[in-house]
N, CA, C and O atoms as CSV, one atom per row, in Angstrom:
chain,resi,resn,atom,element,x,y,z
A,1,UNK,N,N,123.677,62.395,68.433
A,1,UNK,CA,C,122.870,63.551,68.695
A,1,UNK,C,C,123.561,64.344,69.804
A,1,UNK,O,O,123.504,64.026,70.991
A,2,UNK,N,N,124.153,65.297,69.370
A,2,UNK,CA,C,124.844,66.279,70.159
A,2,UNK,C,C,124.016,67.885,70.520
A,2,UNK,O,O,123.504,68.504,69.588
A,3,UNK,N,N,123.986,68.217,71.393
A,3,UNK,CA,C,123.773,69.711,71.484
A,3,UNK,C,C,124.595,70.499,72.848
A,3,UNK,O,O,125.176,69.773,73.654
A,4,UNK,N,N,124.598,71.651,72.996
A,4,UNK,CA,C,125.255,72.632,74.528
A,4,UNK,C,C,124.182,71.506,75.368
A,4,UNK,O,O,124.868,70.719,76.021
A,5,UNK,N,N,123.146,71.321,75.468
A,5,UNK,CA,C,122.644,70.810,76.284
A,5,UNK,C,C,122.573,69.301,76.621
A,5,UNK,O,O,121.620,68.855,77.260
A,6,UNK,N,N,123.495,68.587,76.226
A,6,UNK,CA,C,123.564,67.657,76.415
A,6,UNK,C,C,123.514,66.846,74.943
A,6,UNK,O,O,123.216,67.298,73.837
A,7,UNK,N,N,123.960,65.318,75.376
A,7,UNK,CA,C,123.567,64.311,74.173
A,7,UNK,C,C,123.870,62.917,74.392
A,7,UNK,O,O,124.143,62.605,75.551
A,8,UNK,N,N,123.876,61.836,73.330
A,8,UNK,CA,C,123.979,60.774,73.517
A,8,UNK,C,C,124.948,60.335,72.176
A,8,UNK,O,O,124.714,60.995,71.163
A,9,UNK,N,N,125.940,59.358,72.073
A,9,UNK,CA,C,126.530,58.982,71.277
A,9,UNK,C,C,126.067,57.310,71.089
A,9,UNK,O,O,125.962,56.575,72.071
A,10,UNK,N,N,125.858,56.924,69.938
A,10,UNK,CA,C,125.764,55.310,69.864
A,10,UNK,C,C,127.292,54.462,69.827
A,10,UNK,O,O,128.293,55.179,69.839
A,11,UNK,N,N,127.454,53.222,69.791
A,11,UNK,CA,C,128.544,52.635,69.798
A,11,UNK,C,C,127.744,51.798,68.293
A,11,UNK,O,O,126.644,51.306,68.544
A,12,UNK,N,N,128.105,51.686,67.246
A,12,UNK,CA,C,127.871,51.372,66.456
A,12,UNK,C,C,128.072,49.428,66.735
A,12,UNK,O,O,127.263,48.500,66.712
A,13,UNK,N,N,129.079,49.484,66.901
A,13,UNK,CA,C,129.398,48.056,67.190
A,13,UNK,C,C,128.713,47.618,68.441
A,13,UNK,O,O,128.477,46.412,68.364
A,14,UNK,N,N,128.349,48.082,69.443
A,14,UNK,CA,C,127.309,47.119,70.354
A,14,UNK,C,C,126.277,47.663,70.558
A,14,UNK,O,O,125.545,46.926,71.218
A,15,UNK,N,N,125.756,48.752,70.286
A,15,UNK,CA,C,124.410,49.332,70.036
A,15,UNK,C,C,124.240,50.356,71.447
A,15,UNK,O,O,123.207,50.963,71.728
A,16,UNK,N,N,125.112,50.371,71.989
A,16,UNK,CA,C,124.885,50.895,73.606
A,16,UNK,C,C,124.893,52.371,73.039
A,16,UNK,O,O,125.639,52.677,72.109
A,17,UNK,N,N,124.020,53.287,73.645
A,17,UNK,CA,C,124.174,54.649,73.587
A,17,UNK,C,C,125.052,55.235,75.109
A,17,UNK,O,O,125.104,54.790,76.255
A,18,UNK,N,N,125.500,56.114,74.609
A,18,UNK,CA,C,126.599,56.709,75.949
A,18,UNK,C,C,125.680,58.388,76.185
A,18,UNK,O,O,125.362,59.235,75.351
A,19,UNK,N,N,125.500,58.339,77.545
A,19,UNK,CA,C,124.359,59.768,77.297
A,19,UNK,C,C,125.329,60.618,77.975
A,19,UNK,O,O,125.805,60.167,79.017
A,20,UNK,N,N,125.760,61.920,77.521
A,20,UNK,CA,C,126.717,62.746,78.067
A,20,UNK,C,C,125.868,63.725,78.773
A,20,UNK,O,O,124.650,63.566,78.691
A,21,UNK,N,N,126.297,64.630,79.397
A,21,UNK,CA,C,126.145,65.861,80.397
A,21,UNK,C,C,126.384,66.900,79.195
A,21,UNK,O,O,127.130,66.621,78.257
A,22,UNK,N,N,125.762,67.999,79.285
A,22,UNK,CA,C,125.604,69.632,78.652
A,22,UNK,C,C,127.212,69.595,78.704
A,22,UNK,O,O,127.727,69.702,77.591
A,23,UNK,N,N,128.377,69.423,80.116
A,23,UNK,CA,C,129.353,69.723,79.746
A,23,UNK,C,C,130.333,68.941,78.670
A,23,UNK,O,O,131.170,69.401,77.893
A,24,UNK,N,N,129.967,67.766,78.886
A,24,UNK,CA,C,130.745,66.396,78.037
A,24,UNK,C,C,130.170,66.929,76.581
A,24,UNK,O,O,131.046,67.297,75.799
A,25,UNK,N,N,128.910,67.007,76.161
A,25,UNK,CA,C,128.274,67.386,74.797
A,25,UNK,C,C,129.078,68.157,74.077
A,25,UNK,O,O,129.428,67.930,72.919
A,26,UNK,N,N,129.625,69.808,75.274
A,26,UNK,CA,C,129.831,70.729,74.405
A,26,UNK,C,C,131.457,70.335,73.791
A,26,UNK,O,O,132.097,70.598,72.773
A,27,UNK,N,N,131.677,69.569,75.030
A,27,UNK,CA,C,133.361,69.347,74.715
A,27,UNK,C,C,133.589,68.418,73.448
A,27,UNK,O,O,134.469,68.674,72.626
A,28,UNK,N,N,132.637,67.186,73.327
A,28,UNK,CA,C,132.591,66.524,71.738
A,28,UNK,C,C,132.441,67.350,71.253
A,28,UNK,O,O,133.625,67.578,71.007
A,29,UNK,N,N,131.903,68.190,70.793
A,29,UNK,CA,C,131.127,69.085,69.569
A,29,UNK,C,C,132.566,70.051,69.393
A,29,UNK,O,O,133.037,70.308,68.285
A,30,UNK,N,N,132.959,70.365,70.241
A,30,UNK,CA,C,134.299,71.121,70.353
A,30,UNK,C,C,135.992,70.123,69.685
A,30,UNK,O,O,137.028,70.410,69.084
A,31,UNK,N,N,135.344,68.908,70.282
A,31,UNK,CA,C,136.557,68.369,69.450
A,31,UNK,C,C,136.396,67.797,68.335
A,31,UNK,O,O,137.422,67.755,67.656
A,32,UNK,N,N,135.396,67.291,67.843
A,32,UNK,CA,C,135.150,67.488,66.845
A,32,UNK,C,C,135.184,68.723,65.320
A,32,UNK,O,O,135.149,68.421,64.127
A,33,UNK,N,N,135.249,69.866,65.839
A,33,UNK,CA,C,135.206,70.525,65.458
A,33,UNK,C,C,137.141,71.112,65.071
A,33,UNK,O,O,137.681,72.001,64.412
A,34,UNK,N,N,137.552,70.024,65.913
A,34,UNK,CA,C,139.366,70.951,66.010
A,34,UNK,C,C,140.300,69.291,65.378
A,34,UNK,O,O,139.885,68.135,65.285
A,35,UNK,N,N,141.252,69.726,65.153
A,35,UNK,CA,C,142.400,68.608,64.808
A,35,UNK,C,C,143.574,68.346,65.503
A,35,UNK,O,O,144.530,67.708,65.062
A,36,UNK,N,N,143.445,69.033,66.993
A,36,UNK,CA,C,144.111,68.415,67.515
A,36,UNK,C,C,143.856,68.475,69.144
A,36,UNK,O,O,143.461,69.637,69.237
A,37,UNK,N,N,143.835,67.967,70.434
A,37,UNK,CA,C,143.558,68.038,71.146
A,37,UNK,C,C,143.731,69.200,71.810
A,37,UNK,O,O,142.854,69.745,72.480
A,38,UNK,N,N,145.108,69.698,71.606
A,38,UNK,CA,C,145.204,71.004,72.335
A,38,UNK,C,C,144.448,72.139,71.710
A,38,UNK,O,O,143.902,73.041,72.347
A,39,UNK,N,N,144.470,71.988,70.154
A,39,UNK,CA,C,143.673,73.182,70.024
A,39,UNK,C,C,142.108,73.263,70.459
A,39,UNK,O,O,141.381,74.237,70.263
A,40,UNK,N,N,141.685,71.872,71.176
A,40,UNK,CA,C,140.385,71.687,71.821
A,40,UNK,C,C,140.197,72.354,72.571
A,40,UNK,O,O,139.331,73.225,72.649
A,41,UNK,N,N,141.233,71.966,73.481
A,41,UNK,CA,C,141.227,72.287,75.000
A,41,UNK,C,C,141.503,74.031,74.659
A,41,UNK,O,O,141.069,74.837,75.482
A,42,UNK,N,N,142.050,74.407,73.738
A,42,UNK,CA,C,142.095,76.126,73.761
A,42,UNK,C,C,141.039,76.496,73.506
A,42,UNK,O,O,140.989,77.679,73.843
A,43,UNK,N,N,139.779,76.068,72.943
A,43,UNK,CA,C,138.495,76.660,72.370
A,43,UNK,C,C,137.589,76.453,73.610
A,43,UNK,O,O,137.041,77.421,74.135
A,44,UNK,N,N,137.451,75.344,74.021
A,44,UNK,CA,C,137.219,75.050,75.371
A,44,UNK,C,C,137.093,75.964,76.146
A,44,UNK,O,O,136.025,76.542,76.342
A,45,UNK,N,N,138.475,76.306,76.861
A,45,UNK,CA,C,139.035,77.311,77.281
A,45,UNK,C,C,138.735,78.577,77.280
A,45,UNK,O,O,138.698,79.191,78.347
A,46,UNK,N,N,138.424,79.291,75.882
A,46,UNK,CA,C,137.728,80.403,75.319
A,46,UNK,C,C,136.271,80.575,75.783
A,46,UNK,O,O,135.764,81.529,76.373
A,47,UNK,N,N,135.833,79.650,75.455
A,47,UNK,CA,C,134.609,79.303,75.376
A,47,UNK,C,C,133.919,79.617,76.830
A,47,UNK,O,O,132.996,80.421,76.951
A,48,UNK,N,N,134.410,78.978,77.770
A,48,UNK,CA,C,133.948,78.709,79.405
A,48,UNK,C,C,134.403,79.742,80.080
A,48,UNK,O,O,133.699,80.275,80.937
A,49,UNK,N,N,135.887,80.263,79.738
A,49,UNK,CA,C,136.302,81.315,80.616
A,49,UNK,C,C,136.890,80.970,81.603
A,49,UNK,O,O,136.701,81.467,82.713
A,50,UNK,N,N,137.993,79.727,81.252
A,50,UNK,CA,C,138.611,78.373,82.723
A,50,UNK,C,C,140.143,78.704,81.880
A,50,UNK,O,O,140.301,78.891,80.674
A,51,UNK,N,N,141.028,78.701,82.826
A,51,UNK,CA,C,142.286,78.320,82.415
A,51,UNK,C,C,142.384,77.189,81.310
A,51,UNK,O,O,141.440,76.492,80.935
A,52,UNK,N,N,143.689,77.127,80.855
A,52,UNK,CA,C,143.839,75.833,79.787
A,52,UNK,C,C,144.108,74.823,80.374
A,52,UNK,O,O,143.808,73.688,80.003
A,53,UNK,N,N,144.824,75.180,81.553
A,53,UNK,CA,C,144.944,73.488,82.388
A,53,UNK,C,C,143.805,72.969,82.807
A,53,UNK,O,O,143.864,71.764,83.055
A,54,UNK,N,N,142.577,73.595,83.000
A,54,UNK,CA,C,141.637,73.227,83.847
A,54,UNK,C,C,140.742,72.697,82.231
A,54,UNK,O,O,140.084,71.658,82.180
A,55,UNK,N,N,140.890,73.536,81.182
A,55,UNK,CA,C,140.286,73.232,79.764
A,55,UNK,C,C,141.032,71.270,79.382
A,55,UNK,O,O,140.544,70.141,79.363
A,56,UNK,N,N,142.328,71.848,79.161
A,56,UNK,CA,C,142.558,70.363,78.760
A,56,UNK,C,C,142.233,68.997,79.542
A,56,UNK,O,O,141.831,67.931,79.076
A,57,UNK,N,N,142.567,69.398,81.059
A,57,UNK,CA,C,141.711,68.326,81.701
A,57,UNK,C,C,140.336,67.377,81.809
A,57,UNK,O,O,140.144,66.210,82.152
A,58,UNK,N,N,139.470,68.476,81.338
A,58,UNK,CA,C,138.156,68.255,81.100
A,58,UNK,C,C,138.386,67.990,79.942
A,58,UNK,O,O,137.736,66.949,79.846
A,59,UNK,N,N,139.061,68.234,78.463
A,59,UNK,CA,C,138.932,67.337,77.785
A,59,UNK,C,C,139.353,66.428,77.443
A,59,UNK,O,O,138.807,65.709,76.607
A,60,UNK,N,N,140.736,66.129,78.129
A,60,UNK,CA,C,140.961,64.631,78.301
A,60,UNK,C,C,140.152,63.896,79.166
A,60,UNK,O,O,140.473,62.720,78.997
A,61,UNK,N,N,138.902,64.004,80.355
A,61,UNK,CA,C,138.146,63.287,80.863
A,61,UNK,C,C,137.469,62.802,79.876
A,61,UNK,O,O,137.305,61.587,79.984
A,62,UNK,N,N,136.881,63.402,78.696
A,62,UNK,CA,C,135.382,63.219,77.740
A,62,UNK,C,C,136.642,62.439,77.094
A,62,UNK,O,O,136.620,61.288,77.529
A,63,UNK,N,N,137.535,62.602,76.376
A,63,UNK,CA,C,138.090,61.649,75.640
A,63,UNK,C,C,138.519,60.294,76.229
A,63,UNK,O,O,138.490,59.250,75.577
A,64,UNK,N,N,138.909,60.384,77.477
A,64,UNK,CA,C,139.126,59.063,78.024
A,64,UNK,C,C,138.152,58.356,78.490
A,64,UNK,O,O,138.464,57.170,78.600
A,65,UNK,N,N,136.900,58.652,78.867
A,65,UNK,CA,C,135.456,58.274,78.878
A,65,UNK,C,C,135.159,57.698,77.620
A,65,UNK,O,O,134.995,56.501,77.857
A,66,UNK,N,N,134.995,57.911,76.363
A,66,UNK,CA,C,134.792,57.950,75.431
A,66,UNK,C,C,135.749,56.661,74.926
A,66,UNK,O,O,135.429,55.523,74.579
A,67,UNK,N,N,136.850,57.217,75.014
A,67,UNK,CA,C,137.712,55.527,75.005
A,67,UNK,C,C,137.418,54.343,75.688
A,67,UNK,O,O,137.232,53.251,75.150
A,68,UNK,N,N,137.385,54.551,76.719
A,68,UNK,CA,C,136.844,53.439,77.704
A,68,UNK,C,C,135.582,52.808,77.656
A,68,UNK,O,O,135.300,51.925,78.465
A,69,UNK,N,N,134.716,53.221,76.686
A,69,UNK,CA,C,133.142,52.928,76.450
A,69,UNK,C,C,133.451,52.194,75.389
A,69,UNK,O,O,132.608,51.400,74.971
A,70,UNK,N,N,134.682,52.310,74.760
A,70,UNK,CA,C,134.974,52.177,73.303
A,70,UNK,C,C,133.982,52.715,72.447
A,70,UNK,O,O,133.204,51.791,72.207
A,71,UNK,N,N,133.599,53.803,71.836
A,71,UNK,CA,C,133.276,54.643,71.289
A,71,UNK,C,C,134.160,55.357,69.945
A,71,UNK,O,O,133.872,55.515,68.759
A,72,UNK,N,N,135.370,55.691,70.772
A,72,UNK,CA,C,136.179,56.374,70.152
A,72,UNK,C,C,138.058,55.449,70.740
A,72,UNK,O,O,138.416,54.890,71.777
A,73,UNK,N,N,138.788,55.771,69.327
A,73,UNK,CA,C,140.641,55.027,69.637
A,73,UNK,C,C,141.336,55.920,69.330
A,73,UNK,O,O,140.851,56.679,68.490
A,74,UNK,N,N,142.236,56.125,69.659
A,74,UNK,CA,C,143.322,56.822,69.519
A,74,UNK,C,C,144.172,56.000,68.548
A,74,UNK,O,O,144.661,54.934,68.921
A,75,UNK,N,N,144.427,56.638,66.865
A,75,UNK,CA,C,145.229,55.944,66.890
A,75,UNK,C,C,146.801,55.821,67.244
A,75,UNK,O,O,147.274,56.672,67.997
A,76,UNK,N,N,147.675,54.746,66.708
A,76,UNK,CA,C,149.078,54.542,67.009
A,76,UNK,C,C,149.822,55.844,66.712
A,76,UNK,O,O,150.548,56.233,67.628
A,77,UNK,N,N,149.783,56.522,65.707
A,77,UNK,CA,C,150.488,57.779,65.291
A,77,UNK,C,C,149.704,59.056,65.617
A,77,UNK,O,O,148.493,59.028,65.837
A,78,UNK,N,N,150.116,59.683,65.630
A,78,UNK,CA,C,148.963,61.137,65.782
A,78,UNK,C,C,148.840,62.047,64.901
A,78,UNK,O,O,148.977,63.239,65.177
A,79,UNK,N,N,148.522,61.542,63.546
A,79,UNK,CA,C,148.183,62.406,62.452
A,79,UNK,C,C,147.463,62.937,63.111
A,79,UNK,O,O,147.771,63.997,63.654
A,80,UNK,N,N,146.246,62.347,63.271
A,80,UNK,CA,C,144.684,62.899,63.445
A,80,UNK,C,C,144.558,62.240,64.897
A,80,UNK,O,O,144.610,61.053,65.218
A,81,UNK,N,N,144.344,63.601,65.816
A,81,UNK,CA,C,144.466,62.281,67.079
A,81,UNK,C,C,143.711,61.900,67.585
A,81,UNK,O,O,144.078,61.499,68.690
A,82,UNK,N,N,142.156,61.696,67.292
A,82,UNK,CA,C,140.916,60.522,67.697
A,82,UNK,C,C,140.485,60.021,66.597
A,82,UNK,O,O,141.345,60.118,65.722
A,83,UNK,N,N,139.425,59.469,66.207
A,83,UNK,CA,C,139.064,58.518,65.164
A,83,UNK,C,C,137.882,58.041,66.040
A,83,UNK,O,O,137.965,57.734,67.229
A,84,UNK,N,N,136.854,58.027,65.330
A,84,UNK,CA,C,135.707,57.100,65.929
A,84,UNK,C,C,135.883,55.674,65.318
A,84,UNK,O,O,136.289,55.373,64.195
A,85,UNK,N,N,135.387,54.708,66.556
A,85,UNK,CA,C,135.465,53.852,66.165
A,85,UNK,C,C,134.319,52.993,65.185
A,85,UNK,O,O,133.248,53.229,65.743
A,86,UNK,N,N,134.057,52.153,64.047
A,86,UNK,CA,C,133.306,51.295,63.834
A,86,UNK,C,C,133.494,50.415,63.104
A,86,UNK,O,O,132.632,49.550,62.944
C-alpha cells in the first residue's frame, strides 16, 4: 500500500511490514514506475525540484533501506536493476 503520503510494504517471507515516510512512498512508487535507477532518480528530481545528485541519493537511501529489511535484491546482472523479493 503505497501513496505521496506515505505507506507500508510487507516482506512476504517474514510477514514484517516496513512503514515508509510520504518521502520514501513517493520514491517506491517512482521506482517502480522506471527501469532503471537513474532514470528514477531523474523523475525524482523533476518531480521535487532538487538537483540529481541530491535526487539519486535519496533514492539510493529507499533502495538500500529496502535491501537491508530484505524486502527487495539487487540482482547479480543489471538487466532490471531491483526485483522484489519472495
Amino acid at each position: 500500500m503505497l501513496t505521496d503520503e506515505g505507506g507500508a510494504i510487507l516482506n512476504e517471507r517474514t510477514g514484517h511490514w516496513s512503514y515508509l515516510t510520504p518521502t520514501a512512498a513517493s520514491a517506491v512508487l517512482i521506482l517502480l514506475s522506471s527501469t532503471t535507477e537513474d532514470q528514477a532518480a531523474g523523475q525524482y528530481a523533476d518531480r521535487y525540484g532538487i538537483s540529481r545528485d541530491q535526487a539519486a541519493s535519496d533514492v539510493r537511501a529507499v533502495t538500500d533501506a529496502l535491501i537491508q529489511q530484505g524486502v527487495i535484491s539487487r540482482p547479480p546482472v543489471r538487466r532490471s536493476w531491483w526485483r522484489w523479493r519472495r
